[in-house]
N, C-alpha and C positions, 0 to 999 in steps of 0.2 A: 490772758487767754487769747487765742488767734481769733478773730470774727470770721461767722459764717453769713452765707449768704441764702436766704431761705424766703419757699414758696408760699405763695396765700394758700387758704385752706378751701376755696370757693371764690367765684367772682362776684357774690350777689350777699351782701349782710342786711344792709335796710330793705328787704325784700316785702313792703310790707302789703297785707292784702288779708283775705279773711279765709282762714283756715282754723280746722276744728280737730278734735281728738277724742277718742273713746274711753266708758271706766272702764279700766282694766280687770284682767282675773285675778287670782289668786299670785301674792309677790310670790317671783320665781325663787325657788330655794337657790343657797349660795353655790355657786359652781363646785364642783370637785375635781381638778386635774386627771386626765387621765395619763395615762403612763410617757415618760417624753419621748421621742421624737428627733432624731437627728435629722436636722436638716441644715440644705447649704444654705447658706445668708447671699443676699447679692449685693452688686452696690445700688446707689439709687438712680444711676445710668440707666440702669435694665428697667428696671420698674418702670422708667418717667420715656422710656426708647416704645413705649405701645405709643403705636398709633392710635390716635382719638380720631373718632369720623362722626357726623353729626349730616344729614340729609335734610335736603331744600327743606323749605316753607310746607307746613300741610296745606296753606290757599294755594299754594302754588303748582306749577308745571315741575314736578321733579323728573319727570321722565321725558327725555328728548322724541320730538317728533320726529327726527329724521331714523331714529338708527335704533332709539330704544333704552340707551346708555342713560343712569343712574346720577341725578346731580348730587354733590356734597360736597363736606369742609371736615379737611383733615389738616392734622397738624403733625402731618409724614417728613414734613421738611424742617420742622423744628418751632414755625409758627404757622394759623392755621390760614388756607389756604383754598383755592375750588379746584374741586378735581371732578373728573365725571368715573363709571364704574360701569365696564360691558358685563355681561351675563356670567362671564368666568372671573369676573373679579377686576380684570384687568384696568388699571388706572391712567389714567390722562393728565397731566397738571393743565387748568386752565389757567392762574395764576402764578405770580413767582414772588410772590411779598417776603422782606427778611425782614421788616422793621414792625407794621401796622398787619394784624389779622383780619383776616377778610373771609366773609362767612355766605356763601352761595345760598340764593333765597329761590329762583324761581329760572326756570327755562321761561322763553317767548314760545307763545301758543304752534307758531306755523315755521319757526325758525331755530336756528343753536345759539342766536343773542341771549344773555344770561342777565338776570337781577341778581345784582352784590352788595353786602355793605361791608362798611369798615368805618374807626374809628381813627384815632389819631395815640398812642400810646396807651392804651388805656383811658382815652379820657372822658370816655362815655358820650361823646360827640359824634354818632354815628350818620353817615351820609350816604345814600342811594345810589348806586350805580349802573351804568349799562357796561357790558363786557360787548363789543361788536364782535361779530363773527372774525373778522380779522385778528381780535385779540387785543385791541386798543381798549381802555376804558374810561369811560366819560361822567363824569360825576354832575346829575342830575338835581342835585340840591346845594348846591356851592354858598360858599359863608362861612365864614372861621367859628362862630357862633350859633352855626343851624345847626340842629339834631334832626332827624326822620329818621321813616320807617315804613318797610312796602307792608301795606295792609292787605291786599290779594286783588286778584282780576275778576274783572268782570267774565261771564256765563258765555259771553261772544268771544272772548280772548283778545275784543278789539283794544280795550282799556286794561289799564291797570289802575290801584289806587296808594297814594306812599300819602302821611302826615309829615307834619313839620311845623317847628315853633319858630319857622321866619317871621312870622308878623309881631307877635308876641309872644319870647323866653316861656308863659309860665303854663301854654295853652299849645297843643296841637290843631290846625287843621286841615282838613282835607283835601286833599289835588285828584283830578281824574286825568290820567297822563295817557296819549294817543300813543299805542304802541307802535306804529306806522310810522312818526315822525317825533315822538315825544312832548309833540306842544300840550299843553298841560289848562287847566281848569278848575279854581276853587268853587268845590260843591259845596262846601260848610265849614263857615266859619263860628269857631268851638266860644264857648263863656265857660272853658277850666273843668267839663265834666272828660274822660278817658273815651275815646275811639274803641269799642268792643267788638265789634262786628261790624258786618256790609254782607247785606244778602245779594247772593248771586247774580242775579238781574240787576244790580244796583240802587233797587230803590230802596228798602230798607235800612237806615243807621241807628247801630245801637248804641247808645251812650250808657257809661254806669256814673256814678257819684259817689262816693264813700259820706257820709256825715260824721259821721265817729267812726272809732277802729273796730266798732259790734254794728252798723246798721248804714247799710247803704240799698241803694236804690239804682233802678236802669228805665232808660228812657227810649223812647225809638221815634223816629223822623222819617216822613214820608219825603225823600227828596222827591221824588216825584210831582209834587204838590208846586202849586203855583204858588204861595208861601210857605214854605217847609217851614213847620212848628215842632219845638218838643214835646211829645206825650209822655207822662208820668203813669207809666206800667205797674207800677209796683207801691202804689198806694197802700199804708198800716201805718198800727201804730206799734211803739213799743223798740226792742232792739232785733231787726232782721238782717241778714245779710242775705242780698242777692248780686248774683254773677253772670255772666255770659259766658255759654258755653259756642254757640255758632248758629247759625241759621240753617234751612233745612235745603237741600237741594233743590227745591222747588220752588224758593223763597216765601214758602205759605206759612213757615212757623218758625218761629224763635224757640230755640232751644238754650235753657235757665237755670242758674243752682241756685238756689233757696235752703238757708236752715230753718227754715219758720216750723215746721213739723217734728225738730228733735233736734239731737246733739251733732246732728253730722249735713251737711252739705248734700242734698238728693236734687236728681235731674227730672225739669220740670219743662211741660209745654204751653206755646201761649200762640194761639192761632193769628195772624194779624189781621185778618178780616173779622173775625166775629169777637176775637177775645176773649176763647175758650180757654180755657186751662187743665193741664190734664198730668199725671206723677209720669214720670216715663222712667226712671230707675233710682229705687229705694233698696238701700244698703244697711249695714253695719257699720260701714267706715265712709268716710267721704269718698262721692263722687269727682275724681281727678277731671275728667274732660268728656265730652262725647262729641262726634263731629260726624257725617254723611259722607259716604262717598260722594263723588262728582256725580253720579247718575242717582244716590238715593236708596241705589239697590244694599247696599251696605250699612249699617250702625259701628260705628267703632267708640267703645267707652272704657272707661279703667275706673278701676278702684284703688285707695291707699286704702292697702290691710294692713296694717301692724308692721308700718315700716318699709312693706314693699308695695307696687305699683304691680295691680292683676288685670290685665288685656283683657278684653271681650270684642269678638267681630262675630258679628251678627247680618245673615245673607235674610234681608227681609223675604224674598222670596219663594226660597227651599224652605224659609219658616226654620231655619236651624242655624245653630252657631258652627264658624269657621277655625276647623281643627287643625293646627297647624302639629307637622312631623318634624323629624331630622334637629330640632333644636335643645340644649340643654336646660335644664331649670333655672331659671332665671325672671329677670324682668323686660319682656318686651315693650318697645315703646315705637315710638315715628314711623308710623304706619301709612305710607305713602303711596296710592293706587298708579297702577300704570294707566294708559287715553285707554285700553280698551275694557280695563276694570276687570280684564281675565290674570293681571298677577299684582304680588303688592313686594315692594322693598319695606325692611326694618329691621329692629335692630334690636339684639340680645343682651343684656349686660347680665354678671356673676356677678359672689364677692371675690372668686378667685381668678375670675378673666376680665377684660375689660370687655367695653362695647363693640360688639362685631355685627357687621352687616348680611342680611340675608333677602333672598329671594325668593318667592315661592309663588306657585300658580295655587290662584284660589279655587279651582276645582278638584284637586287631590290635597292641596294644603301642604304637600311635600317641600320643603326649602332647600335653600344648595345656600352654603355658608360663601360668601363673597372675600372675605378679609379673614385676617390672621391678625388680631391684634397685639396681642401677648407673646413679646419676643421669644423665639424657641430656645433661646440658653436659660431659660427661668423651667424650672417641672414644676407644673401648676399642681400636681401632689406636696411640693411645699407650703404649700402658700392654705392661709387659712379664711373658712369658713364660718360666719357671723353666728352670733344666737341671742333674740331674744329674751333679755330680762326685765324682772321690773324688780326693783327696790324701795323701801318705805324711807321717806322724808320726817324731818323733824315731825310734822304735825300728822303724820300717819299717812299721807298726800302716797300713792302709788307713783313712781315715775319708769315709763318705760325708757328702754335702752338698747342699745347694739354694741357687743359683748365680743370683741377677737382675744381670745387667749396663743399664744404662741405654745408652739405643738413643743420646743423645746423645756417649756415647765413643768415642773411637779410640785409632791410636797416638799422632796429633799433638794429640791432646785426650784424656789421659786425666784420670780422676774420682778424686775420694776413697774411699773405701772401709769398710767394715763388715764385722766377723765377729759372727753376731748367734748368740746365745747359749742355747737351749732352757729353759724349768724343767726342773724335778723334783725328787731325781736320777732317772734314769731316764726324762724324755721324750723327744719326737724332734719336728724341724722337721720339717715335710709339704708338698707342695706342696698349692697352694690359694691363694684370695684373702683376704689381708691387704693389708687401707687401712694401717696403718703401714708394710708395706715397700712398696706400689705409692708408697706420697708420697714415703718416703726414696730410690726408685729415681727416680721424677718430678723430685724436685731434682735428679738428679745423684750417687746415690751408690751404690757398686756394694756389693751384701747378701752375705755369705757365710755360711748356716744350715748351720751344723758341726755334725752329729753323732756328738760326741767319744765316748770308749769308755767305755760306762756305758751309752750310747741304747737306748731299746727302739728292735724291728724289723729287728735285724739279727743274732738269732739269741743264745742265753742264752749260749756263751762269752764273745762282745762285751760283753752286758750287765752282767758281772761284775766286767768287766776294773776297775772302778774300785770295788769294793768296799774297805774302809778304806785308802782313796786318793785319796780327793777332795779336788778342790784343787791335787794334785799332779801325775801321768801322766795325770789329764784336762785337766789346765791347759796342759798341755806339749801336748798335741792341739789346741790354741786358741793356743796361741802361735804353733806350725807351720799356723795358718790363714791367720797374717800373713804366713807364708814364702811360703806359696802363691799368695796376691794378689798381693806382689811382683812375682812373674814373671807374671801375665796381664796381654798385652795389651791398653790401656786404661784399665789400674788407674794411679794415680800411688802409687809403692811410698813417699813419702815422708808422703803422708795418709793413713794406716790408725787407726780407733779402732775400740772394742768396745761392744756395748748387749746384755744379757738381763735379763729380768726371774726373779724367785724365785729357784731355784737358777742360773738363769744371773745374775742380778744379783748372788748371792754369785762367781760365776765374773768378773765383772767387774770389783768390788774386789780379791779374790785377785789378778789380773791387777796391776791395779793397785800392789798393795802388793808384790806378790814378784817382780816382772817389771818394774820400773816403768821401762824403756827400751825398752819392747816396742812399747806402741799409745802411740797421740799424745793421744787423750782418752776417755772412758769415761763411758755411762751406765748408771745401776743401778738397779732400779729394786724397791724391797720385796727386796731382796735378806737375805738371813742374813749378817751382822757377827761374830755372834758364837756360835757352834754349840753350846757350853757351853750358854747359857743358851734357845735354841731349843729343845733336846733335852728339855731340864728344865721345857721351858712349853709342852709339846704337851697340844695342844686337849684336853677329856675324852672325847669323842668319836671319838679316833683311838689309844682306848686296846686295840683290835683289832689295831692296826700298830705299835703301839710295840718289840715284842719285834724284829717284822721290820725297824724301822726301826734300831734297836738293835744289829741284825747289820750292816747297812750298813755306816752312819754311825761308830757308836760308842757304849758307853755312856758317858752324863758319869762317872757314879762308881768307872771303871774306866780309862779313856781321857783322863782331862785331860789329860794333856801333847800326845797325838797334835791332841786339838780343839785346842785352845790355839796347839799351831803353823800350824793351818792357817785360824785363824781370822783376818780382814781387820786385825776391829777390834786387836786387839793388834801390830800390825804397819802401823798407819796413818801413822807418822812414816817411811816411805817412799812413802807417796804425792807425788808431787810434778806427774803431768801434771791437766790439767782434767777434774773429776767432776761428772756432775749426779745426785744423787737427789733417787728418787719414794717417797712412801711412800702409804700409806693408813692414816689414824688410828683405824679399824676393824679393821683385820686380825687376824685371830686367829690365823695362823700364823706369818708373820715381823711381832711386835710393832714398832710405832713406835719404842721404845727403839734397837731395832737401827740404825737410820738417823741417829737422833738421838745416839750415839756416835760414830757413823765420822763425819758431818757436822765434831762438836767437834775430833775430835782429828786428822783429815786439815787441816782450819783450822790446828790449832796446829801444823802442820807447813809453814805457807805456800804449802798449795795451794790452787789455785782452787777451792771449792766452790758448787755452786748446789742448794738445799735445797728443794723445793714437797712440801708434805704436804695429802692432800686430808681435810678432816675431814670427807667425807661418804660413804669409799668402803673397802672392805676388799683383800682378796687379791686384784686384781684393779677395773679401774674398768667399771662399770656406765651410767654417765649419759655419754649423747653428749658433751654440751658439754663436760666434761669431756677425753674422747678428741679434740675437733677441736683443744682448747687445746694438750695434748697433743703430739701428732704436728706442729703448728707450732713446738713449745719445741724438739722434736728436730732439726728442721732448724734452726732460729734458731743454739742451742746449737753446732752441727756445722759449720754457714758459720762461724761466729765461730772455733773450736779448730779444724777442718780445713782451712777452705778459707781461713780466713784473712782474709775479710770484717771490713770494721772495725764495729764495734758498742760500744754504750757499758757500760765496764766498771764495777765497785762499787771502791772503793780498796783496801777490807778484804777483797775476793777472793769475795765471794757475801753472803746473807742466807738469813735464813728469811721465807718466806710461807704463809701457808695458803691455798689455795685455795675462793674463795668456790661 
C-alpha cells in the first residue's frame, strides 16, 4: 500500500493536572439514523485551509495602545504566526515564520513592541521574545536548552515577568524584566513547586505542588518581604486538589479551585491579609477558570458542562451578567478586555465552524464578527453536528461521549465507524470544531469520542477510576464503545476501527495487541509503546509532575512488571489487524523510539504496518501541509481497511517514510 502522511490528533497528551467529572443521567438510548442526506465530501485541503487564530495572553496587553488593533496568532499562512486585527477585521502580518510557530503573547504597556514565543520544531523548547517596533526580534532567553514563559506584567506596565529553567532543567524561576531596557532580575528562585500566579502589584506569588495525581496543595510568597518565605495555604488532610485560578485586580485576594466539597472543582476565595475564605462559584460541573478584569469591574468564569465550556461575564457593578448579541451557539472563550474596559475581543467556536474572532462593546453586548474562518467553498449545512451520549461499560460504569453520525447514513446505508480516542491520561473529547473529524465524518464515517474512566470533567471519582489501571478497565471502556456502535442505527457493526493520538494512541495499540479481534483496523498516532522507558525519559522540565505522574501511572523502579504487562510494545506479536503510525522526530514526550519498535516487531508478526514520521514536528503537528496530508492519509488508510476500497498494496505489508 502507498504511505500516508498524517496529522496528530492534539498537541498536548501528558497533559496531566487535576480534573474531575460528573455521574451521569440516564445512558442515552442507541441512536436512530435519520433519513440520509446528500452531501458534498470535500478534500481535507478545505477543511485544514480554516484559518486558526488564538489571541494574546489574558495577563497581557492584547490591545494596542496606540490605534486599538487586536493581538493574535494565526496560522493564515500555513504555520502559526503574529498578526494584529483593526475593528473591521483587517489583518497585519507582524511575523513571517515558515519553519518554527510563533505565538503572540502581549503588546508593551505604552508601545507596539510585542511579547512572542516560539519553539524550535516542535520541540517544546520555548523561548521569550521581544518583536521591536521596527520588526527585528530579539530573543530574551537564549540557550539551546532553556525553556520560558511570560507570566504577565506588572499593574505599572513598567515590568514584565517570564520563568525559565536556566539555572536548573527540572525547576522554573522567576525574572522581573525592565520593560524600558529589558535588563532583568531574579525575584525567586523555585525548589520544583509550578509558578501559578503573580498578583498585580507584584507582590503576591503563587506556587501549587501536586503530591499525588488526587491531592495537591498552593503556596503564596510575600516577595515583598525582606525574606520571602513560602506559606502553606491549603493545609488538610486526606486527598484534595487545589488549583489557581488568578488573583484579583486589587491584588487583596487569591482566587482557588478546590474539590474538597464534592465531585467537581468549585471557585474559592482566600483574602491575603486576613485569610478569609469564602465559595465564590459552585456548579454542577467543574469550574474551568475565573479571572478579573484589569480594573476588577468585571468577573469572567466558565463552566465545562457535559463537554462544552459555558462563558459567564459578570459587570460587578450594574450587579448583572454581560449579554452578548450577533453570535452563534457555541463556545466562547479568550476573553480579552480592551485599556478602557468599554469593549472585549473573543472568540466563538461550533462543531460545524471553527474559531472566529469577535468584538463587542460591553455596554450593548452587540458583536461584529472580525474573521471568516471556515473556507466559503465548504456549506457548513454539510457538515455535522455533535450529540451527546452516554453508554454502559462492562461493569455498568456510564461513559459519556461525542457522537457525529454522517448525515449520508441510514439503516439501508449504513457507514463505518470510529471510536476516537482522547490524550492524556486524563483528557476529555469536547465538543467543538475539529477538521479532522468534520473530514472523517464528510467521507462517511461515524466518530465515537469516548470518554473512558480516567476523563477529566466528570467529577474526581470518575477521574480516578483508572489510576494504576491503565490499559486495562480503561480499555475495556473502548472496547464496549464498539459494542455500542454496533447497535446504532446506521453504523455497519462489521466496519469498526480505532484512532487517538498520545495516550490515546497508546489506547490504540493496547487495543490492538490485547484485544486484537475487537476493531478491524487502528491508527496511532505518537502514542506510548512502551511505559517503562517513557517514565524514565520524562522531559527535565516536567520534573514538578513526575512524583504525581508516578502515583498514576507507576514508578519504573517499583512497577516493572505492572508496566511491562500493559505495555503495546512487548505484546506486539499479537497484533494482527492493519496499523498506521504517526510519529513526530521531535517529540520530547513520547520519543520516536516508541513508534519505531512497535513498527519492527508488529512487522515481524505479519501485520500490515504503515509507518510516516515527520522530521520536522514534535508532540503534536504544527504546519498545515502537514495536517491536510494528514487527514487525507486517514481516510485513504480507512477506505482501504474499512470500507474496503481497492488500493495498491506494499507486498512486505508497509514501509517507512519520512515526511518531507
Amino acid at each position: 500500500m502507498t504511505l500516508r502522511t498524517v496529522l496528530a490528533l492534539g498537541a498536548s497528551m501528558l497533559a496531566f493536572g487535576c480534573a474531575q467529572t460528573q455521574e451521569s443521567g440516564p445512558v442515552a438510548p442507541l441512536q436512530q439514523a435519520a433519513p440520509p442526506v446528500d452531501v458534498e465530501t470535500y478534500p481535507a485541503a478545505l477543511f485544514h485551509q480554516t484559518t486558526s487564530y488564538s489571541l494574546g495572553a489574558s495577563s497581557g496587553y492584547v490591545f494596542s495602545a496606540k490605534d486599538g488593533d487586536i493581538l493574535a496568532s494565526t496560522d493564515e499562512s500555513g504555520i502559526f504566526n503574529a498578526v494584529t486585527l483593526d475593528e473591521t477585521g483587517a489583518v497585519t502580518q507582524l511575523t513571517q515564520s515558515n519553519d518554527d510557530a510563533i505565538y503572540a503573547q502581549s503588546f508593551f504597556p505604552e508601545d507596539d513592541r510585542i511579547l512572542l514565543t516560539s519553539d524550535g520544531g516542535g520541540d517544546e523548547i520555548f523561548h521569550v521574545y521581544v518583536r521591536e517596533e521596527d520588526g527585528t526580534l530579539r530573543d530574551l532567553t537564549p540557550g539551546a536548552e532553556v525553556r520560558a514563559s511570560v507570566v504577565g506584567w506588572r499593574g505599572d506596565g513598567e515590568v514584565f515577568y517570564v520563568q525559565t529553567n536556566e539555572r536548573d532543567p527540572e525547576t522554573n524561576d522567576l525574572y522581573a524584566y525592565q520593560a524600558r531596557d529589558y535588563s532583568r532580575e531574579l525575584i525567586f528562585q523555585n525548589d520544583g513547586k509550578d509558578i501559578a500566579g503573580l498578583s498585580p502589584n507584584g507582590r503576591w506569588l503563587a506556587l501549587s505542588k501536586e503530591r499525588t495525581n488526587a491531592d495537591s496543595n498552593i503556596f503564596l510568597v510575600d516577595l515583598f518581604a525582606d525574606e520571602p518565605a513560602q506559606k502553606l495555604i491549603t493545609e488538610h488532610q486526606g486527598d484534595i486538589a487545589y488549583g489557581v485560578y488568578d488573583f484579583t485586580a486589587d491584588s487583596e485576594t487569591l482566587i482557588y479551585a478546590t474539590n474538597e466539597y464534592g465531585e467537581f472543582n468549585q471557585a474559592w476565595t482566600y483574602n491575603l491579609t486576613s485569610g478569609e475564605r469564602h465559595p465564590l462559584i459552585e456548579a454542577d460541573w467543574d469550574v474551568s477558570y475565573v479571572f478579573d478584569s484589569p480594573t476588577g469591574r468585571y468577573l469572567v468564569s466558565a463552566i465545562n458542562n457535559d463537554a462544552l465550556t459555558e462563558l459567564t461575564i459578570f459587570d460587578n457593578q450594574a450587579g448583572e451578567e454581560v449579554v452578548l448579541s450577533n453570535i452563534p451557539d457555541g463556545e466562547v472563550g479568550q476573553v480579552r478586555f480592551n485599556r478602557d474596559e468599554t469593549a472585549i475581543a473573543f472568540g466563538v467556536n461550533t462543531d460545524t465552524s471553527p474559531f472566529n474572532l469577535y468584538l463587542a462593546g460591553l455596554e450593548t453586548g452587540e458583536a461584529t464578527r472580525l474573521t471568516s474562518a471556515l473556507p466559503e467553498e465548504i456549506d457548513e449545512s454539510d457538515l455535522v453536528a455533535a450529540k451527546i451520549v452516554r453508554y454502559e461499560s462492562f461493569d455498568g460504569l456510564e461513559i459519556p461521549s461525542v457522537f457525529y453520525m454522517p448525515k449520508q447514513a441510514s439503516a439501508e446505508t449504513p457507514v463505518p465507524a470510529l471510536v476516537w480516542v482522547h490524550g492524556g491520561p486524563g483528557g476529555q473529547t469536547t465538543r467543538g470544531y475539529s477538521a479532522t473529524i468534520q473530514h472523517l465524518v464528510n467521507h462517511g464515517y461515524a466518530v465515537l469520542g469516548a470518554n473512558n474512566r480516567g476523563s477529566s470533567g466528570y467529577g474526581k471519582t470518575f477521574f480516578h477510576l483508572d489510576d494504576r489501571n491503565h490499559g486495562e478497565s480503561d480499555l475495556q471502556d473502548i472496547v464496549y464503545g464498539r459494542k455500542y456502535l454496533e447497535g446504532v442505527e446506521g453504523v455497519d457493526p462489521d466496519k469498526i476501527g480505532i484512532i487517538g493520538g498520545s495516550y490515546g494512541g497508546f489506547m490504540v495499540a493496547a487495543a490492538l495487541a490485547f484485544e486484537p479481534d475487537v476493531f478491524d483496523a487502528g491508527i496511532n498516532i505518537f502514542g506510548v509503546t512502551n511505559w517503562l522507558r517513557t517514565l524514565q525519559s520524562i522531559p527535565p522540565w516536567w520534573g514538578s509532575f513526575r512524583d504525581a505522574l508516578y502515583d498514576e501511572m507507576g514508578d519504573p523502579a517499583e512497577d516493572e512488571e505492572r508496566l511491562r504487562r500493559i505495555s503495546p510494545l512487548f505484546h506486539a506479536d499479537q497484533i494482527t489487524k492493519p496499523l498506521l503510525v504517526i510519529q513526530g522526530a521531535n517529540d520530547p514526550r513520547v520519543l520516536q523510539v516508541e513508534s519505531d519498535e512497535l513498527v519492527e516487531a508488529a512487522r515481524a508478526n505479519g501485520a500490515t504496518v504503515e509507518y510516516v514520521l515527520f522530521p520536522d514536528e514534535g508532540h503534536g503537528f504544527q504546519k498545515r501541509e502537514n495536517r491536510i496530508t494528514a487527514s487525507e492519509a486517514y481516510v485513504d488508510f480507512l477506505n482501504t481497511y474499512l470500507k474496503g476500497e481497492p488500493a495498491q498494496q506494499q507486498e512486505d505489508g508497509g514501509e517507512d517514510i519520512a515526511a518531507d
